[in-house]
C-alpha positions as CSV (number, residue, x, y, z in Angstrom):
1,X,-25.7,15.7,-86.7
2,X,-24.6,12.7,-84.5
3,X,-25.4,12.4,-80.9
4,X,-23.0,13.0,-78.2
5,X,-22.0,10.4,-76.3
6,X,-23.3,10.8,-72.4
7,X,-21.7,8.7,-70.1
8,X,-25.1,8.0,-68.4
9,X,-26.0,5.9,-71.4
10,X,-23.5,3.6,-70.2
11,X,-25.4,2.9,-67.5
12,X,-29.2,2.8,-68.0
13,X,-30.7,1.4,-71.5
14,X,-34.0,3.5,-71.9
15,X,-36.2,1.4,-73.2
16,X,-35.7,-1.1,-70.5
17,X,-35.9,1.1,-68.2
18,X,-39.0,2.8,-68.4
19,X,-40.6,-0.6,-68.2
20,X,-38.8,-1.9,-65.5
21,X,-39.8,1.5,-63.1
22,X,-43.4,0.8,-63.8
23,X,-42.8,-2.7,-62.3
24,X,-40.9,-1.2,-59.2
25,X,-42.2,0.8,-55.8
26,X,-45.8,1.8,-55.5
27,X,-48.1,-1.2,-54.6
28,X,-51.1,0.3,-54.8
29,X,-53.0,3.0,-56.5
30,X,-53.8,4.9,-53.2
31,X,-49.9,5.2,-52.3
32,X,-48.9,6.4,-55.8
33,X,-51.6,9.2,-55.7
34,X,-50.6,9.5,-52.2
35,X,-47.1,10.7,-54.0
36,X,-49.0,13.7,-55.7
37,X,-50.7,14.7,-52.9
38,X,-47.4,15.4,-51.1
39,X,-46.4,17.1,-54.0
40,X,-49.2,19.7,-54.3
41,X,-49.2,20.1,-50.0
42,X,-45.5,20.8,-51.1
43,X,-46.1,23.5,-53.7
44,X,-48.8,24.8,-50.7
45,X,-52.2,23.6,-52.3
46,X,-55.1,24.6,-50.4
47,X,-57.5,22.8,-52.8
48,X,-56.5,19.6,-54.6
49,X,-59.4,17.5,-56.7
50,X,-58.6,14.1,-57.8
51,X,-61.4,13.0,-60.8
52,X,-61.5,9.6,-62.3
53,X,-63.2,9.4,-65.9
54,X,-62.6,6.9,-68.6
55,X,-60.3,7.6,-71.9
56,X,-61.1,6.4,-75.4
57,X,-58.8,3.5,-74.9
58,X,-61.4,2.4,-72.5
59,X,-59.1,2.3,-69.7
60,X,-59.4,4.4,-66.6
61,X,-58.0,8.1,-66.5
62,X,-56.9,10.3,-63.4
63,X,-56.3,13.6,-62.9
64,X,-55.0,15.5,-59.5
65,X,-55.2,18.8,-60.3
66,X,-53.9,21.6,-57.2
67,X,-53.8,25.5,-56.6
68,X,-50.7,25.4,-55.4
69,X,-47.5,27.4,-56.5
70,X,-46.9,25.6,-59.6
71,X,-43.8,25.2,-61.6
72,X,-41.1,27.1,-63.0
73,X,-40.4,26.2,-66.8
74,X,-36.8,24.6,-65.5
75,X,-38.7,22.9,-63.1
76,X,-41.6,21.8,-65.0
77,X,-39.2,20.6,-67.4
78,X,-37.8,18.0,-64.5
79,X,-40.5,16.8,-62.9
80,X,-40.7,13.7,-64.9
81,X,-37.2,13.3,-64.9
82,X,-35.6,10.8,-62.7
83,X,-33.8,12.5,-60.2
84,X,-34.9,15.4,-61.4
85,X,-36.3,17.7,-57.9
86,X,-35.9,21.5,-56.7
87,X,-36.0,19.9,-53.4
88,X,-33.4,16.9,-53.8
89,X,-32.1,15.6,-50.6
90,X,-34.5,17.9,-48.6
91,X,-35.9,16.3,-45.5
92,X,-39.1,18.0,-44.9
93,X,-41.5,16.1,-47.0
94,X,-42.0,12.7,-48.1
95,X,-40.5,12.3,-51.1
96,X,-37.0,13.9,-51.7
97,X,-34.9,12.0,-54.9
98,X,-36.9,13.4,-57.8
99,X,-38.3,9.8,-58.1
100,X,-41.7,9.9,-56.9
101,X,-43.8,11.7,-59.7
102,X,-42.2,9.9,-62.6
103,X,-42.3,6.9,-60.8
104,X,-45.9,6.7,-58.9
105,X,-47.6,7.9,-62.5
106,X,-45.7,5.5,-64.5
107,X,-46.9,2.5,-62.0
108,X,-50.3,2.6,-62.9
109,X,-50.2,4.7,-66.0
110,X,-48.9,3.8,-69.8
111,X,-48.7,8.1,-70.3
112,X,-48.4,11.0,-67.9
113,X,-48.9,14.8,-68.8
114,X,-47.7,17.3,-66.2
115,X,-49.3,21.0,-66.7
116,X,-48.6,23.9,-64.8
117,X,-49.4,27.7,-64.6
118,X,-48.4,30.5,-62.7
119,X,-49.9,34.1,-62.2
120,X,-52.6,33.7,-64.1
121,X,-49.9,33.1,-67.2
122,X,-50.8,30.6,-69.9
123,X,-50.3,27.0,-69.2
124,X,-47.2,24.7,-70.0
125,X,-47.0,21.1,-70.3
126,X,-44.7,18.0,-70.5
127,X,-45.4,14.5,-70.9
128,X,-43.6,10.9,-70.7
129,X,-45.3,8.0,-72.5
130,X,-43.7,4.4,-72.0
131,X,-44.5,2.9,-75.5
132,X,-43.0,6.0,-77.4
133,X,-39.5,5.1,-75.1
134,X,-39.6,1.7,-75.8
135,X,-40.0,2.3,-79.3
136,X,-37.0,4.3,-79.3
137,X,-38.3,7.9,-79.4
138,X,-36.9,10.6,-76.8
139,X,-39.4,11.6,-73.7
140,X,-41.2,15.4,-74.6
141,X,-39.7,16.9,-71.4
142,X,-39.5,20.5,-73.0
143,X,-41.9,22.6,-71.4
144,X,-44.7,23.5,-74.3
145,X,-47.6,26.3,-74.5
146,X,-50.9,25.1,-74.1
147,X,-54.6,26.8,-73.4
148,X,-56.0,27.5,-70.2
149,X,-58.5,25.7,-68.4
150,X,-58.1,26.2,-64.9
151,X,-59.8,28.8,-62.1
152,X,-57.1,28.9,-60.1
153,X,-54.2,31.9,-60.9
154,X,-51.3,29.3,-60.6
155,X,-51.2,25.5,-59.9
156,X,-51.1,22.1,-61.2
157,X,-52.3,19.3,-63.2
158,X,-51.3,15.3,-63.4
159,X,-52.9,13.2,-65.6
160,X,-52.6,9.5,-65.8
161,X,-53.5,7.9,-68.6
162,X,-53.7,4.3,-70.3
163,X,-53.9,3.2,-66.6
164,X,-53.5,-0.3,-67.2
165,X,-52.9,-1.2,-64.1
166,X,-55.8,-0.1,-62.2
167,X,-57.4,-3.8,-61.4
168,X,-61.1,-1.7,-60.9
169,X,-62.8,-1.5,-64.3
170,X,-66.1,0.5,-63.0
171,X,-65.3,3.8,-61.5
172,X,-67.4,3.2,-58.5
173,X,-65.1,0.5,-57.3
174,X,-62.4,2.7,-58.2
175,X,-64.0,5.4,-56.4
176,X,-64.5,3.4,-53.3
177,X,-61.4,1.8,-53.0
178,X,-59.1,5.2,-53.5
179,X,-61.7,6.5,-50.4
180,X,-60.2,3.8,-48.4
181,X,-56.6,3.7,-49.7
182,X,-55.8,7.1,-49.5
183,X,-57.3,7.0,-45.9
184,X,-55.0,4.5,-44.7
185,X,-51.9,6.1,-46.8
186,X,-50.6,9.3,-44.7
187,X,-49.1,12.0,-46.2
């Protein structure tokens, strides 16, 4: 079965592109986390937990987990797409394109995973991993069933990782720096 022919493919080359948003926007690790702590105060968190740990790629690996509303499946499945918001265009938050979350987590991170769950209901999860797009293959945006692992009834989970661009190697520095970053960055 061929492909059909989208006339957006005229105008971005994937591969490119996914590297090129990584080298765009977010200057610093506190403003891109500052991105999905919008998000969660959006989706009316009343408890979000940021955790740094290491991956077994040896490279530092973040997670901002919320209790918020979480995600519809449609919406779940366009969270990491670009331009791809429920609230597109909306002027009472910070971010309102459908840029930031694809865009914050791919400036510091090589793969993201977005999870969500709602009333208790089992999890879902999507993902977008640069080298798999610049190899060619299609991003896993279709929602998928996973196991739960959260407290909360319904919320959400980012998680960076392959965060190559993090310039701390020891989580302490890491630690201290997001402490004054995310000060400074308002939400």
């Amino acid at each position: 079965m061929s492909r059909q022919h989208h006339p957006v493919d005229d105008l971005v080359v994937s591969s490119n592109f996914i590297r090129a948003v990584r080298e765009s926007g977010y200057l610093s690790l506190s403003t891109a986390l500052a991105e999905l702590v919008d998000n969660s105060l959006q989706a009316e968190a009343t408890n979000i937990a940021i955790s740094i740990g290491w991956s077994t790629d040896a490279l530092p690996e973040i997670v901002v987990e919320d209790n918020g509303v979480g995600m519809s499946k449609d919406e779940l499945q366009t969270c990491l797409r670009f331009g791809g918001s429920s609230r597109f265009d909306a002027r009472q938050s910070f971010g309102r394109f459908g840029m930031g979350l694809p865009a914050a987590s791919l400036s510091q991170a090589r793969r993201v995973e977005v999870t969500t769950w709602r009333d208790g209901a089992a999890e879902q999860w999507v993902a977008l991993d640069v080298d798999a797009i610049a190899a060619g293959s299609s991003p896993n945006l279709t929602a998928r069933r996973g196991s739960s692992t959260s407290t909360s009834t319904s919320g959400c989970r980012v998680r960076w990782m392959q965060c190559d661009r993090i310039e701390y190697r020891r989580l302490a520095w890491l630690e201290r720096s997001l402490h004054q970053g995310l000060r400074k960055v308002e939400v």
